[in-house]
C-alpha positions as CSV (number, residue, x, y, z in Angstrom):
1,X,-13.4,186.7,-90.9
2,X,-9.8,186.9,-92.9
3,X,-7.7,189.2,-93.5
4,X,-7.4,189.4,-97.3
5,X,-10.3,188.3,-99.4
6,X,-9.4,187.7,-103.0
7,X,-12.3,187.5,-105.3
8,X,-11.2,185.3,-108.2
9,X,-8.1,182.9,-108.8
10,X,-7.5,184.1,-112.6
11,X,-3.4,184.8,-112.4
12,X,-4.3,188.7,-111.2
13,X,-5.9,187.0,-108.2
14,X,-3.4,184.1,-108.1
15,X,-0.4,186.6,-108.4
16,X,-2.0,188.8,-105.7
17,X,-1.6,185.7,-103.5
18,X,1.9,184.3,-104.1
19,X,3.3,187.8,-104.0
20,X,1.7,188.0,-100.5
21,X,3.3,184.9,-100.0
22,X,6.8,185.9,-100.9
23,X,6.6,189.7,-98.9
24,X,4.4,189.2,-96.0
25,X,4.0,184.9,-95.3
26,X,1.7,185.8,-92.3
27,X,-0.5,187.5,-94.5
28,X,-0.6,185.0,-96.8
29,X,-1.6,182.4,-94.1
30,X,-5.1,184.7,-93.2
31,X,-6.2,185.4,-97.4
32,X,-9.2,183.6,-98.7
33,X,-9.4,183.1,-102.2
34,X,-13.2,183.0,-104.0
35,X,-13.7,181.3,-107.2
36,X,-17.1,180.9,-108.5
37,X,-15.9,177.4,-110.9
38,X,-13.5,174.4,-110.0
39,X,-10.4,174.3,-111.6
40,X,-9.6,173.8,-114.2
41,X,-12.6,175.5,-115.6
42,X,-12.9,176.7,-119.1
43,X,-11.7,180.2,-120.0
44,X,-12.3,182.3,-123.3
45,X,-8.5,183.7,-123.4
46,X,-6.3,182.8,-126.0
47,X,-3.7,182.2,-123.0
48,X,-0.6,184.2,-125.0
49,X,2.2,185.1,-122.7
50,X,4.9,187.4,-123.8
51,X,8.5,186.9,-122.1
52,X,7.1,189.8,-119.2
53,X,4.6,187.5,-118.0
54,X,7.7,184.6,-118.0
55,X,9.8,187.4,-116.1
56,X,7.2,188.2,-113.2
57,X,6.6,184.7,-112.9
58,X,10.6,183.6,-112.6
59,X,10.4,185.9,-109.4
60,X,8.4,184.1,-107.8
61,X,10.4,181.0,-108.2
62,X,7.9,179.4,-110.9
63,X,9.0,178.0,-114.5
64,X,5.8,178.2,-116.8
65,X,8.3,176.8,-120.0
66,X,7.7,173.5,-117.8
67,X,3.8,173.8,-118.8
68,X,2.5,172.5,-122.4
69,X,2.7,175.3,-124.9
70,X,3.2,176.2,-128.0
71,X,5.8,178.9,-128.9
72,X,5.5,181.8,-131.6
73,X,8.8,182.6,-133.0
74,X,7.1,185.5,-135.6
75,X,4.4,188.2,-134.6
76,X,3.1,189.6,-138.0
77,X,1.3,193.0,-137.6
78,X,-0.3,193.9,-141.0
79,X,-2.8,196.4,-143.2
80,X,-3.9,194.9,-146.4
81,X,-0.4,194.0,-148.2
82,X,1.9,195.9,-145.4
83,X,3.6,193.7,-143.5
84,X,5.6,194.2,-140.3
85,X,6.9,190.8,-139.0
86,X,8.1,190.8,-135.1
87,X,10.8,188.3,-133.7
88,X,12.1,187.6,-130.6
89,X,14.5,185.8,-129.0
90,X,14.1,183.0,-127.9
91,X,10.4,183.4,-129.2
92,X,8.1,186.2,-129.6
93,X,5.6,184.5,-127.1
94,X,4.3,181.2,-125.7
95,X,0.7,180.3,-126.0
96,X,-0.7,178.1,-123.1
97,X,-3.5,176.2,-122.5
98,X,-5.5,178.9,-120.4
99,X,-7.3,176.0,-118.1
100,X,-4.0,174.3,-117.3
101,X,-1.9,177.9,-116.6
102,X,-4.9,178.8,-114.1
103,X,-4.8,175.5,-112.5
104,X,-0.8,175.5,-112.4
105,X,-1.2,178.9,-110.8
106,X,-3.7,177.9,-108.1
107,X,-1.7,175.0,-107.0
108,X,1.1,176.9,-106.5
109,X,-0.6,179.5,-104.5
110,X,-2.1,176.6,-102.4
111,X,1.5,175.6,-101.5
112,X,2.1,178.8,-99.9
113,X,-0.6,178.1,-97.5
114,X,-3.7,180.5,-99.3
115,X,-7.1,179.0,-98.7
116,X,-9.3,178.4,-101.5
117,X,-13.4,178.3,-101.6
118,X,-14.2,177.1,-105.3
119,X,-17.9,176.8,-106.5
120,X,-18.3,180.0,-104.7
121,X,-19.9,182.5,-107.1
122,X,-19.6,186.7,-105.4
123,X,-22.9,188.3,-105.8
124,X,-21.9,191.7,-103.8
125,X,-19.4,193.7,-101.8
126,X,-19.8,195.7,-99.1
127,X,-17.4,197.8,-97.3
128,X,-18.7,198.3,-94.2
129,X,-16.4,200.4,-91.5
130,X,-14.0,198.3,-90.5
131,X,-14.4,195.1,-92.9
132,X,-15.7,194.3,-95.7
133,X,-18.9,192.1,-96.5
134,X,-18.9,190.0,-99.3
135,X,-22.0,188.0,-100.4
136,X,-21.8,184.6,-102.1
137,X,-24.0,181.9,-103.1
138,X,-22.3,180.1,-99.5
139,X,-22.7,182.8,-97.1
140,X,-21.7,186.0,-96.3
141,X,-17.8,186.4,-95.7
142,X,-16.2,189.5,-93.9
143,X,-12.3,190.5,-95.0
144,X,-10.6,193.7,-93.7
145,X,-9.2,194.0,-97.1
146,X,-10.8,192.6,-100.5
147,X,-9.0,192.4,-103.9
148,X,-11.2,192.2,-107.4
149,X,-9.7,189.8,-109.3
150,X,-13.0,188.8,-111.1
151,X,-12.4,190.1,-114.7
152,X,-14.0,193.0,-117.4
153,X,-17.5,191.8,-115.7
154,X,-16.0,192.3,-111.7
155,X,-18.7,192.1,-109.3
156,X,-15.7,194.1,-106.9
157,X,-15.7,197.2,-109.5
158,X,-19.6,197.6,-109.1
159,X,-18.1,198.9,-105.1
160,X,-15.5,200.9,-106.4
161,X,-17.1,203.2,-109.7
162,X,-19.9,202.8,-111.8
163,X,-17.7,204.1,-114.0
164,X,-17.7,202.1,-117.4
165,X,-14.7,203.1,-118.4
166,X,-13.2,201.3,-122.2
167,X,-15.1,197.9,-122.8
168,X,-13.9,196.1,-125.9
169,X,-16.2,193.3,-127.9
170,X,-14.3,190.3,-128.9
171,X,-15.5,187.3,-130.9
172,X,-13.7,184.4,-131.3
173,X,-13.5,180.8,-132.0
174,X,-11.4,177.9,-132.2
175,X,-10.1,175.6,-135.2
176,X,-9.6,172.4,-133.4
177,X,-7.0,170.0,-134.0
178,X,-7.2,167.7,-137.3
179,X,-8.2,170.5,-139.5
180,X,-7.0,171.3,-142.6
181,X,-5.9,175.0,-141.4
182,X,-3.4,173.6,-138.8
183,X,-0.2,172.5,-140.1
184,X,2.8,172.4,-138.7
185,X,4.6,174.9,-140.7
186,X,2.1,177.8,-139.8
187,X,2.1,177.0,-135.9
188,X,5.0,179.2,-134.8
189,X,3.4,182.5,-136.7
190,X,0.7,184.8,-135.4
191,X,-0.9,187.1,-137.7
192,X,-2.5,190.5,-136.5
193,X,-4.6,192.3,-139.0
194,X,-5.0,195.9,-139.1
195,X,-7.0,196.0,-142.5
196,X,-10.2,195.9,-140.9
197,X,-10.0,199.3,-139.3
198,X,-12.1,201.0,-142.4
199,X,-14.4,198.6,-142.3
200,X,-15.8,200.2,-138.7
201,X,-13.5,198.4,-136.5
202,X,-11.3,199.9,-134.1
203,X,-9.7,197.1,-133.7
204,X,-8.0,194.2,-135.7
205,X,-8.6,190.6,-136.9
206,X,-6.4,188.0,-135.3
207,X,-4.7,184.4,-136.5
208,X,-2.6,182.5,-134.0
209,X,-1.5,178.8,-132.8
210,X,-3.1,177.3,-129.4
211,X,-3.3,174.0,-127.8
212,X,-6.4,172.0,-127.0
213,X,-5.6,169.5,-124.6
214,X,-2.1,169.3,-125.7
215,X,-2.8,169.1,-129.8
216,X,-2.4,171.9,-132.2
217,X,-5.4,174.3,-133.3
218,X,-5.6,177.9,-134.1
219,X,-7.4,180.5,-132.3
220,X,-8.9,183.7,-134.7
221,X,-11.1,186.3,-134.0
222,X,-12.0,189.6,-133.8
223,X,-11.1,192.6,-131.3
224,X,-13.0,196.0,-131.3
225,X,-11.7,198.4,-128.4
226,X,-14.4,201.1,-129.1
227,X,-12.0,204.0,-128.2
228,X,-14.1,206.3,-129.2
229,X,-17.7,205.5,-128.8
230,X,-19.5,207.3,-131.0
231,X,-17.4,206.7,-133.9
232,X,-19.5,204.6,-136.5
233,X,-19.3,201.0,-135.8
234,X,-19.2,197.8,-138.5
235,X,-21.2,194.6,-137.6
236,X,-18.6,192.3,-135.8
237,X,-20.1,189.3,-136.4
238,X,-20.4,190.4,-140.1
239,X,-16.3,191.6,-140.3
240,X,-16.1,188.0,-138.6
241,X,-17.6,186.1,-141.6
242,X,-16.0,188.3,-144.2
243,X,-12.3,187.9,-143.0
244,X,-12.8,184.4,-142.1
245,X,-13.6,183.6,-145.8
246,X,-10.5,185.7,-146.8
247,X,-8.3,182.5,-145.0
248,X,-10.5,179.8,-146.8
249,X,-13.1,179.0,-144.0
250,X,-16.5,179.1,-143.5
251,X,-17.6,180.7,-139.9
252,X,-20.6,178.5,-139.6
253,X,-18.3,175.6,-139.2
254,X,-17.2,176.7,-135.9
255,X,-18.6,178.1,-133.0
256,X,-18.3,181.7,-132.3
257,X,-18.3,183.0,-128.8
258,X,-17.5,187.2,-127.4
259,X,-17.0,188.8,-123.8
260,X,-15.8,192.0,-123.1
261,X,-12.3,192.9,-122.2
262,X,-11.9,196.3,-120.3
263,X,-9.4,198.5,-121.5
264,X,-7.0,200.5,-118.9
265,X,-7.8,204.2,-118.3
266,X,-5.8,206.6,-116.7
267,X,-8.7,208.3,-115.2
268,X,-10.5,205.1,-113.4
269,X,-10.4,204.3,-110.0
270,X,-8.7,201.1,-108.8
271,X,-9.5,201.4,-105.5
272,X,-11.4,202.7,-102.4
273,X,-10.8,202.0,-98.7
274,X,-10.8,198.6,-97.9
275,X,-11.1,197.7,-101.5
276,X,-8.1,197.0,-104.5
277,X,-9.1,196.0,-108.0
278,X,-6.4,194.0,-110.1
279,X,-6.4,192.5,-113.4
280,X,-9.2,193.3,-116.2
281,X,-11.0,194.1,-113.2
282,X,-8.9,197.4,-112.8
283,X,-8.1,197.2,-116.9
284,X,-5.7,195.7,-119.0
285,X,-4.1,196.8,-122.1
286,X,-6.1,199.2,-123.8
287,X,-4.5,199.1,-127.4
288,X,-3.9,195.3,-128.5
289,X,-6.3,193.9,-125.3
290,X,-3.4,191.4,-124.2
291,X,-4.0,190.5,-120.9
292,X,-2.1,188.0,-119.0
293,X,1.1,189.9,-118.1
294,X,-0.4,192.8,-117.0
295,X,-2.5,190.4,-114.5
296,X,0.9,189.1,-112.9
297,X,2.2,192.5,-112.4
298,X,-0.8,194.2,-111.0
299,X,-0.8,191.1,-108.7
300,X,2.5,192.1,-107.5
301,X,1.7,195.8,-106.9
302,X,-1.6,194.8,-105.2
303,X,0.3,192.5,-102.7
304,X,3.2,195.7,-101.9
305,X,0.0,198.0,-101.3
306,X,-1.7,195.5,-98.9
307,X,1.1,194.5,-96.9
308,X,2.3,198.5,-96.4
309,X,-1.6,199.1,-95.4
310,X,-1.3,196.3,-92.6
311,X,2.5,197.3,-91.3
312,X,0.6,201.1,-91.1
313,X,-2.8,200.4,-90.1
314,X,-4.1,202.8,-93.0
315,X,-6.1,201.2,-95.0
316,X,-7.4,204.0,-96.9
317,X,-5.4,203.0,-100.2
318,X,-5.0,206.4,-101.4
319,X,-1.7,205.4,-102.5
320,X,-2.5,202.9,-104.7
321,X,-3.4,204.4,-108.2
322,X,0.3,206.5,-108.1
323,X,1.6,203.3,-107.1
324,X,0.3,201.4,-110.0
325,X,0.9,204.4,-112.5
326,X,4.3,205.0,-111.7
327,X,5.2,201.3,-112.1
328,X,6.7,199.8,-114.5
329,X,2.8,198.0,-115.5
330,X,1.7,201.8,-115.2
331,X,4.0,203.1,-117.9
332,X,4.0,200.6,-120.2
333,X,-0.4,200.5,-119.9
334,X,-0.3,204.7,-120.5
335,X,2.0,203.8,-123.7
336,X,-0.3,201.3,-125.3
337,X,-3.6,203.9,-123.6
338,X,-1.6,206.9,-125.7
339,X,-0.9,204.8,-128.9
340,X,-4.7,202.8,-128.9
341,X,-6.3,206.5,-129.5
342,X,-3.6,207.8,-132.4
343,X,-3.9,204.3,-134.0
344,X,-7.5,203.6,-134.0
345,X,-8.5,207.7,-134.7
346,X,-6.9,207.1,-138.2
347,X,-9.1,205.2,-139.9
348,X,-9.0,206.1,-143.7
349,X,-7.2,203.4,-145.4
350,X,-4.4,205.7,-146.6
351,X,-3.4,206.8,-143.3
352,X,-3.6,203.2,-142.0
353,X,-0.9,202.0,-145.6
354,X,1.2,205.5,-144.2
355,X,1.4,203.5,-140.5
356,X,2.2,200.5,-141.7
357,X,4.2,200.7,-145.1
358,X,6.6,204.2,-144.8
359,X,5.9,204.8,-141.1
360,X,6.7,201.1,-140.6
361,X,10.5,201.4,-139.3
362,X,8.9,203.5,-136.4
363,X,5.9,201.0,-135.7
364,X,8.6,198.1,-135.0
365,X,10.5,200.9,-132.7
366,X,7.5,201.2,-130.8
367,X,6.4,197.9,-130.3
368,X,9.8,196.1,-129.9
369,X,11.1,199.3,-127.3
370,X,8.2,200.8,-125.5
371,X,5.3,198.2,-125.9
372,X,7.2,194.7,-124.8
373,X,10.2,194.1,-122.4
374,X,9.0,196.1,-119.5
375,X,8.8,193.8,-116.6
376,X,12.5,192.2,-117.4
């Protein structure tokens, strides 16, 4: 029996932890985190972190800069020969190593005195009166409060709505270090493409630096957010191979692999009593399907809503969603939500050149003062 039952040590369930940590140490002391790997375990992320994520982390007393990474100093956002470069200061954002951030993470939560079960796959969650039950491939654990941190795929969320909700399709796949493709001079751009909207994505292609174990490579892909479902759809894996040969390569070289990433939506649930989702559990951004940041910060949130339930003895959570959607990481999710369905809705090439060529002075507004900077 504990008191807080965390169900996944991603950085939404590691932030949920160390926040607890930093508002409510006694609380801290009686959390059990679940994770069904052993750090570090792999992770299809391309590990991106804008300066937010840096900002919610700093709070917590935590330098990532001191982590390997690999900073982007240019974000280019593009349709066909429209360009709009980004840049930041001092970059645009830091790509880690997603394996070694999670680890870094989870030792730093062990510090604060969390316990952690790894190897410990969730297979249900009960709320059950006055606890909850949660079933694993160990035994069956009992937590008067559990938090879903277990990703687009949450066991957790199954308890809280069968509610779909926005599921994206993603491919991706890594060009490893030595190849041709990764020189130095192209490792501090990313490259977002937009042209493959009227091909029957809603969506766009993507081109940025990573590390494997410390060494350059690239990570591309694809991203589909399928805002609107019945819209026709292209073949992904066939928008894959076609933009791929555009930059030179040939897709069969490399191995391809897609999850889902679940979009925020104003109208879903995130939580029920007993039970708090966080992360891409709850949904993450909607628009551009970036991830990390918003993990932090609904960490944070999560850990203010548990320790208020415990000083009150309510733990009905009915204050939750307003709590989340008045935030800061509430706002900044409904402007991305709001943008995602005028964006991806326009899909004839000539209004997509009108977004990105004319209309491109107010795209760069946008992005650089509504869509990044929110959790400084």
């Amino acid at each position: 029996m504990y008191d807080i039952i965390i169900v996944g040590s991603g950085p939404a369930g590691t932030s949920t932890a160390l926040h607890l940590a930093q508002i409510a140490p006694h609380l801290a002391e009686r959390t059990l985190v679940l994770e069904r790997g052993r750090h570090p375990r792999p992770k299809l992320c391309g590990g991106g972190l804008l300066q937010d994520g840096e900002a919610i982390l700093r709070r917590l007393g935590l330098d990532v800069t001191a982590l390997p990474h690999q900073d982007v100093l240019t974000a280019r956002f593009h349709f066909e020969d429209r360009q709009l470069p980004i840049r930041r200061a001092p970059v645009s954002f830091r790509v880690f190593e997603r394996p070694r951030l999670d680890a870094w993470l989870v030792r730093a939560m062990l510090e604060q005195g969390v316990t952690l079960h790894e190897d410990t796959p969730v297979r249900s969650v009960h709320p059950n009166g006055a606890c909850v039950e949660v079933l694993t491939d160990q035994g069956t654990y009992q937590g008067h409060v559990v938090v879903g941190a277990d990703g687009s795929n949450s066991i957790t969320r199954r308890a809280v709505t069968r509610e779909p909700g926005q599921v994206a399709r993603l491919l991706k796949f890594v060009v490893p270090p030595g190849d041709p493709v990764v020189t130095p001079a192209r490792q501090t751009e990313a490259d977002f493409d937009f042209s493959i909207i009227p091909w029957g994505s809603q969506g766009y292609a993507w081109d940025f630096p990573m590390l494997v174990d410390g060494e350059p490579a690239r990570n591309q892909g694809i991203y589909d957010t399928r805002y609107y479902p019945d819209a026709p759809h292209g073949n992904l894996p066939g928008m894959l191979r076609q933009i791929t040969e555009k930059r030179g390569l040939e897709l069969d070289d490399y191995h391809v692999k897609g999850h889902p990433i679940r979009g925020f939506s104003p109208q879903a649930p995130l939580a029920m009593p007993r039970v708090l989702l966080v992360g891409d559990a709850a949904g993450t951004d909607p628009c551009f399907g970036e991830g990390i940041p918003f993990s932090l910060a609904y960490g944070e949130l999560a850990a203010q809503e548990i320790a208020a339930a415990f000083d009150g003895d309510d733990f009905s959570f009915a204050g939750y969603q307003r709590r989340v959607l008045r935030s800061a990481l509430g706002r900044n999710l409904m402007r991305r939500y709001r943008l995602g369905r005028v964006l991806y809705r326009l899909r004839h090439p000539r209004w997509q050149r009108l977004l990105w060529g004319p209309l491109g002075p107010a795209m760069r507004w946008i992005i650089e003062h509504r869509l990044i900077d929110w959790a400084r």
